[in-house]
N, C-alpha and C positions, 0 to 999 in steps of 0.2 A: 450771637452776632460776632464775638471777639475772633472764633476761629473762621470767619470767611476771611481774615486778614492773612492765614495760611497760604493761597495762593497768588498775593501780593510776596509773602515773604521770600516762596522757593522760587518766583521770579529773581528777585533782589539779591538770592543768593548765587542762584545761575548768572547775575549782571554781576558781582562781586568776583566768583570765579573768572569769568574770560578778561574780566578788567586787571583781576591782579594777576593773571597770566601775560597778559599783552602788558603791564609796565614793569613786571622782572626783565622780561623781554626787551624792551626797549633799555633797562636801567644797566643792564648785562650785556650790550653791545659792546664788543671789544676788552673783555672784563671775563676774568673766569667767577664762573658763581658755583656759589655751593651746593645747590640746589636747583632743581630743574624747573622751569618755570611754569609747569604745573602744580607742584607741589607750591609754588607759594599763591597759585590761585585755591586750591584747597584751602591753604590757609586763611585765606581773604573770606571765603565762604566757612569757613569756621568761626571766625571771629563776627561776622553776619548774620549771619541763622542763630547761633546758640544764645545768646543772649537777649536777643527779642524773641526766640521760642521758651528761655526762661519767665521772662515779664508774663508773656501769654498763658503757660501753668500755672504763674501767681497769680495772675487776674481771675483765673479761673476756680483756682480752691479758695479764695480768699472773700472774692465779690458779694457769694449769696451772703456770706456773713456781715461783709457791711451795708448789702440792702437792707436786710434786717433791720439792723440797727439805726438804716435812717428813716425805714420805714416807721420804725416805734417812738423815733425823737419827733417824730412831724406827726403822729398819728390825733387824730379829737382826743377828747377825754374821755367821751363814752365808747371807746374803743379802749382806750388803755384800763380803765375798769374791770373789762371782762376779765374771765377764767386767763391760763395761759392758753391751755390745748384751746379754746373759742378763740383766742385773739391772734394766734399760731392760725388757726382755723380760717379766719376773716382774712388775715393779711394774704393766705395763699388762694383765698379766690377774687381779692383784690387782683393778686398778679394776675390769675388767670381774665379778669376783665380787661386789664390794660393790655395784656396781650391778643385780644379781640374775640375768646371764648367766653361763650353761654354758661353759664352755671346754675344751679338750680336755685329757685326760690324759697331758700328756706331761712332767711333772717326778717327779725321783726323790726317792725321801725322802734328807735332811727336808724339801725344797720344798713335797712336794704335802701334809704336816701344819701348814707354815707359811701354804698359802697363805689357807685360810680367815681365818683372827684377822688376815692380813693385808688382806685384802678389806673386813674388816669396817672397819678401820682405814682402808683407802681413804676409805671409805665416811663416816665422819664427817667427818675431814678435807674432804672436798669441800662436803657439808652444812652447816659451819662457814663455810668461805669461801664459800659462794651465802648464807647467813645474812648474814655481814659485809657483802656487798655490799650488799644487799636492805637493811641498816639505813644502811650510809652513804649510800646514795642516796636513801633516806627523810630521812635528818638534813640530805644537800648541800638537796634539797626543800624543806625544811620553813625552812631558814636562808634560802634564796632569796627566799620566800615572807611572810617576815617583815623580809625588808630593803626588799623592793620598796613593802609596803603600809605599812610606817615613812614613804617617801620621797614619794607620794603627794598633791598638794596640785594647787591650781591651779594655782600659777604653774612648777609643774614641765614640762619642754619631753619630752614623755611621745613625741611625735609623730618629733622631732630622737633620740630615744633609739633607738627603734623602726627609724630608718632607717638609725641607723647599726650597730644588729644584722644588717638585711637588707644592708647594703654591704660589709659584712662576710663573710657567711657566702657574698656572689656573690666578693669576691674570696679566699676559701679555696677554692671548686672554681675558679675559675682558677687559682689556683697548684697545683692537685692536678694537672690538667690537661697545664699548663706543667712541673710538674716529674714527670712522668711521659715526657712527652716526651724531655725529657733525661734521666732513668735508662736508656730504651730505648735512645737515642741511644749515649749513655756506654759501655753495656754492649755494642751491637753496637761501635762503636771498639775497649775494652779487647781482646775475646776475638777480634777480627779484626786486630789488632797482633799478636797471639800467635800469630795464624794465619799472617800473612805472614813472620812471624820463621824457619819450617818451610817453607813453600813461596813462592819468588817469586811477587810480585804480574805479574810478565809473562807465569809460567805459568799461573797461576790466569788470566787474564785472555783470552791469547792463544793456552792450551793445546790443544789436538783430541783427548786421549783423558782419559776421567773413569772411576776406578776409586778409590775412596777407602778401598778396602777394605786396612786395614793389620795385620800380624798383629801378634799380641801381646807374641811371644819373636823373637829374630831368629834361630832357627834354624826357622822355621817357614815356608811358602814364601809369597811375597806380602807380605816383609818391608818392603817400598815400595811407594804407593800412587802412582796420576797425579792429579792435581789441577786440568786442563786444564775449564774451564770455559765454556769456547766453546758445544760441543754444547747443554748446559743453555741458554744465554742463547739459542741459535739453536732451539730447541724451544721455546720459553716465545714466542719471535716469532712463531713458526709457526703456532704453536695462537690464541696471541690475533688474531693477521691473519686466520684463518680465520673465529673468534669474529667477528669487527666488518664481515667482508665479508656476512656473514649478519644481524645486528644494525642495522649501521648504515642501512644501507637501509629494511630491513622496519619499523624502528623507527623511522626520521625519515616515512618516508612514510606510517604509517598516523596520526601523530601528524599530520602536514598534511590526510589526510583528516578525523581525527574532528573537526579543528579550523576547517576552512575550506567543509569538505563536506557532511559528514555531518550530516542530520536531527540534532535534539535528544532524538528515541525510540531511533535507531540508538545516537547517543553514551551516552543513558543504560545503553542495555543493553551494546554493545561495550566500555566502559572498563573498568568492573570486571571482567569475564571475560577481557579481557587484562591486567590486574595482580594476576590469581590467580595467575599464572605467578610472581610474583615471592615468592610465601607457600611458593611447591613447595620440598620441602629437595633440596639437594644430591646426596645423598644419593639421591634418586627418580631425579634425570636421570642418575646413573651410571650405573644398573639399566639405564634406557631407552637408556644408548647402548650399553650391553655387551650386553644382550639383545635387545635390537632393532633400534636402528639399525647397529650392529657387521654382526650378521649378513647384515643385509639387503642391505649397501652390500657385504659378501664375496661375497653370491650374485652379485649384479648385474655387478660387475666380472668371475667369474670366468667368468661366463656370454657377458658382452663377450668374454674373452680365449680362450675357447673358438672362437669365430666366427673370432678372427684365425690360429690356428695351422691350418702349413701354408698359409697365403697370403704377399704380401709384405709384413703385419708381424708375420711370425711368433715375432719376439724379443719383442714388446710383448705378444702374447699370453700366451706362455709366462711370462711376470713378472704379467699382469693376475691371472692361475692361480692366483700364489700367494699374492697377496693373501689377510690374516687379516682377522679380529675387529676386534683393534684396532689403529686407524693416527691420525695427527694429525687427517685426516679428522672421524671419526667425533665424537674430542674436541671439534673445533673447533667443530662445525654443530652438538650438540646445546647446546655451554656459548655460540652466539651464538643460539640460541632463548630458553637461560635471561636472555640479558642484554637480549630486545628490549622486556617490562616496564619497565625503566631507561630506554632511551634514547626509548620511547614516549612513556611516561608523561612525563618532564621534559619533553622537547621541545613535546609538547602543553601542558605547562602554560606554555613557556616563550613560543611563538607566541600563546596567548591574551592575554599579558602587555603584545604589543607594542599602544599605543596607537591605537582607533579610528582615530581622524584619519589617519594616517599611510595606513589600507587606503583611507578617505573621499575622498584627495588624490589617491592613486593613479586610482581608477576615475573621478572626474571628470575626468582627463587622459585619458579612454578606455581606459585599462589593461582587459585581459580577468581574469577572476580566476587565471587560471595565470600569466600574467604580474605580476601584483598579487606571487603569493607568490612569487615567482624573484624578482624586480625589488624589493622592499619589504620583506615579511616576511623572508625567510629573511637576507638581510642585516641585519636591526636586530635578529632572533634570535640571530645569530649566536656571539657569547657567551657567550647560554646554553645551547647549544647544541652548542659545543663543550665547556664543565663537562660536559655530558650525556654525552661521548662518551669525555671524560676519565675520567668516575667510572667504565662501562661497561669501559673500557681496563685502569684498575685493577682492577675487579672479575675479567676474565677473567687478568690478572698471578698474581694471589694465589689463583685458585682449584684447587685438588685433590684433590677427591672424582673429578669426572668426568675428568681427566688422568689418575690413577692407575686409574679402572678401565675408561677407553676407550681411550686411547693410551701402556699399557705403562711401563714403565722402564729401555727400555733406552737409555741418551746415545751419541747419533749425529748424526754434523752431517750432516745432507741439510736439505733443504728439499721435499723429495717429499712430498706428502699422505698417498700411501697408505702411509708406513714409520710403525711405532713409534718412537715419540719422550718425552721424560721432560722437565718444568719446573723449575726453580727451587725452588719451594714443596713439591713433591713431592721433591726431591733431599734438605730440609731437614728436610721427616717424617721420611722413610727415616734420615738420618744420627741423628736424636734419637730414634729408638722402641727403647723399652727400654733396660737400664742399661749406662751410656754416660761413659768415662773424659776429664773435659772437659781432658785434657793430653797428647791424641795429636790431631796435625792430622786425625783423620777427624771428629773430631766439632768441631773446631773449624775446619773445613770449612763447615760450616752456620751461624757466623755472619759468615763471609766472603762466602757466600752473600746474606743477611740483609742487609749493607751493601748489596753492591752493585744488589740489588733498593731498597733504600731510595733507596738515590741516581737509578737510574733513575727513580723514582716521582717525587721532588721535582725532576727536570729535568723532566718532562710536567706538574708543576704549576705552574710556571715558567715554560715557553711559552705555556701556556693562559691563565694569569695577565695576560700579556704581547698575548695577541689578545684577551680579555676589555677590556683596558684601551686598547684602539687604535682600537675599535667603538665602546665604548663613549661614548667622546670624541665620535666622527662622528652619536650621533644624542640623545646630552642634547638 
C-alpha cells in the first residue's frame, strides 16, 4: 500500500518542478541569475522526490520487522508458547487472514479460534504502518518542498547544485557496482577457505574422480566423497572448444561479409535475422539439441559404425553403435550456433569501426579487397575482436541449460566428442538445488568451483586486455 503513494509523489514532483521554474522566473525579472530557470526547477524536484522516496525505502525494509514485533508484543499467550518456526508459522497466516486469504485448516484449537481476531489484528497493524509511511513521506515532501522554494533567488548556483546531485547519485551506483563485486568476491574467498580446510587444494585441483556425494551419518555408505576436479575443468574445455570451433569461424566470417561484401539490401535484411539468434532463450536450444540434434548425430554415427563392423575397423564401429543422445558433441555445436549472434554482430560492428583511410591506402597500393581485409582490416580489428571472442568464450564457460540437457552429467576426463561430459556451472547447480547444509564440503564444493571459474575468467580478461593494448598502440 505504501508504494501506490508513488504516483501522488511524481505528480508533487512535476508540481515542484514548474513551480520552482515559474518563481526563479518571476524572482529573476530584471536581475541577472545564475542559473536558468529550469535548472532551479530541477532542483525544486530534487529536493521533492528524494527525500519522501527515502522515507518510502525505509518504510519499506523496515515495516515487516516492526510488524513482527508488534504482532508478538500483542499476541495470547498460547500463541507466544509455541515453537518459533509454529509461531513464525501462525503469525504469517494470521497476515494472510487479515489480508482476506483462505488458508488451510490445519491448527488445533485454540489456534484455529484465535486465528481470526488475530488476522484481524494483522490486518491493522499493517494498515497503520502503510498509513505512517504514506504521511512521512508526505511530510519528508512537503518539508523538502518548502526548503528548496525558501532558497530560491538569483544569485543562488541552482545549476552547481543540480550537478552535484547528478555526481552524486553516478558515483552511488558505482560504488553499488564496486562493492558488489567485492561481496561476491569476499564470499566466494570466505566459503572456498572453508572448502579447502576439508579437502586439499591439490586434490580438488589435480584430482580425476568427482563424487561429491557425502552421506549424512557415518554409518551410512558413501561416508567420503572425491573432490577431484579435473574431469569438470577438462569438460567445461571441451564443450567451449567445440562451441568457438563452430562460432568463431561462422561468426567472424559472415561479420567480414556483411561488412566488406554484402549489398546494403542484403545487410539490411541478413543482420537482424541473425541477431534473432541471440533473443532465443536457453532454454529453446536445449530442446533443439536434446530432440534434435542429439538424435540426429546418434542416427548418423551409428549408421557410420554399422558399415564398419566386421571389416578392419571393426572396434570403431562397435563403439560408433553405441553412441547416445547426448555427448560433448551435441552440447558443443548447438551452444557455438547460440554464440555466432555474439561474435557476428561485434565483429561486424567492430570492422565497420576501422577508419576509411586505412581500407583507401590499402587499395591505392593495389591491394585486392581480400587482401585489403587479411592485410588491414582484420589486424587494426583485431582487438575488438578478440573482446568479441573473449565475451563468446565466457558466455560458452558459464552456460547450463544446454550442457545439462545435451551433454549429461556424468564427470569424466576424456576429451572424446562423442562421451558424456558435465561443466563447472552445471556441477554448481547440481551441488546447490534444493536444501542444502553449507558445513559439509559437498556443498561447499560449489563455491570452490565458483573460485576457480572466477579466476579462469579474469586470466582471459587479462590476456585479452594485454592484446587489446599492444594493437592498439600499432595503429592510434
Amino acid at each position: 500500500m505504501t508504494w501506490l503513494f508513488l504516483p501522488i509523489l511524481i505528480a508533487a514532483a512535476v508540481a515542484a518542478f514548474l513551480g520552482g521554474r515559474a518563481l526563479a522566473r518571476r524572482r529573476s525579472e530584471g536581475q541577472r541569475a545564475h542559473s536558468r530557470p529550469g535548472q532551479h526547477g530541477a532542483y525544486a524536484l530534487i529536493w521533492t522526490a528524494v527525500p519522501a522516496l527515502i522515507v518510502l525505502i525505509a518504510a519499506s525494509v523496515f515495516s515487516p520487522q516492526v510488524e513482527r514485533q508488534l504482532m508478538a508484543s500483542g499476541a495470547p499467550e498460547a500463541v507466544q508458547q509455541l515453537e518459533h518456526f509454529r509461531r513464525e508459522a501462525f503469525y504469517a497466516d494470521a497476515r494472510a487472514v487479515g489480508a482476506g486469504h483462505q488458508t488451510a485448516q490445519i491448527w488445533p484449537a485454540p489456534y484455529a479460534e484465535l486465528l481470526p481476531a488475530e488476522g484481524q489484528r494483522a490486518h491493522r497493524i499493517s494498515l497503520m504502518l502503510s498509513l505512517g509511511g504514506i504521511v512521512a513521506a508526505a511530510l519528508a515532501a512537503l518539508l523538502g518542498a518548502l526548503f528548496v522554494f525558501s532558497q530560491i533567488r538569483p544569485g543562488m548556483r541552482a545549476r552547481n547544485r543540480v550537478e552535484g546531485w547528478i555526481v552524486g547519485a553516478l558515483f552511488a551506483c558505482s560504488a553499488v557496482a564496486v562493492l558488489t563485486t567485492i561481496g561476491i568476491v569476499a564470499s566466494l574467498v570466505y566459503d572456498s577457505i572453508r572448502f579447502f580446510h576439508s579437502v586439499p587444494i591439490t586434490e580438488f585441483l589435480f584430482g580425476t574422480q568427482w563424487s561429491p556425494q557425502t552421506a549424512i551419518r557415518a554409518d551410512q555408505i558413501g561416508s567420503s566423497g572425491a573432490f577431484g576436479a579435473l574431469p569438470l575443468f577438462t569438460g567445461t574445455f571441451l564443450i567451449m572448444l567445440i562451441a568457438m570451433c563452430v562460432a568463431a569461424p561462422v561468426g567472424l566470417f559472415s561479420a567480414i561479409y556483411l561488412s566488406e561484401y554484402a549489398g546494403p539490401v542484403f545487410r539490411a535484411t541478413v543482420k537482424p535475422v541473425l541477431e534473432i539468434l541471440a533473443g532465443v532463450p536457453t532454454v529453446v536450444y536445449g530442446f533443439f539439441a536434446a530432440l534434435t540434434v542429439g538424435p540426429a548425430l546418434r542416427t548418423f554415427f551409428n549408421t557410420i559404425g554399422s558399415w564398419m563392423v566386421g571389416g578392419p575397423l571393426d572396434g570403431l564401429g562397435q563403439y560408433l553403435m553405441l553412441v547416445q543422445n547426448q555427448m560433448a558433441l551435441v552440447a558443443g555445436g548447438v551452444m557455438g550456433i547460440m554464440l555466432i549472434p555474439f561474435v557476428s554482430s561485434l565483429s561486424d560492428d567492430i570492422i565497420n569501426a576501422v577508419p576509411q583511410s586505412l581500407r583507401d591506402g590499402s587499395y591505392a597500393m593495389g591491394a585486392t579487397k581480400s587482401e585489403t581485409v587479411k592485410r588491414v582490416l582484420l589486424p587494426a580489428a583485431l582487438p575488438g575482436v578478440s573482446g568479441a571472442m573473449l565475451l563468446a568464450m565466457s558466455r560458452a564457460i558459464g552456460e547450463t541449460m544446454i550442457v545439462t540437457m545435451a551433454a549429461g552429467l556424468a564427470a569424466k576426463l576424456t576429451l572424446n566428442p562423442l562421451e558424456t561430459v558435465t561443466t563447472v556451472t552445471v556441477q554448481i547447480v547440481t551441488l546447490l538445488t534444493g536444501d542444502q547444509e553449507f558445513d559439509s564440503p559437498k556443498t561447499l564444493a560449489a563455491f570452490g568451483l565458483g573460485l576457480t571459474l572466477f579466476l579462469v575468467t579474469l586470466l582471459l580478461n587479462i590476456v585479452a586486455q594485454r592484446i587489446v593494448q599492444t594493437y592498439r598502440q600499432q595503429y592510434d
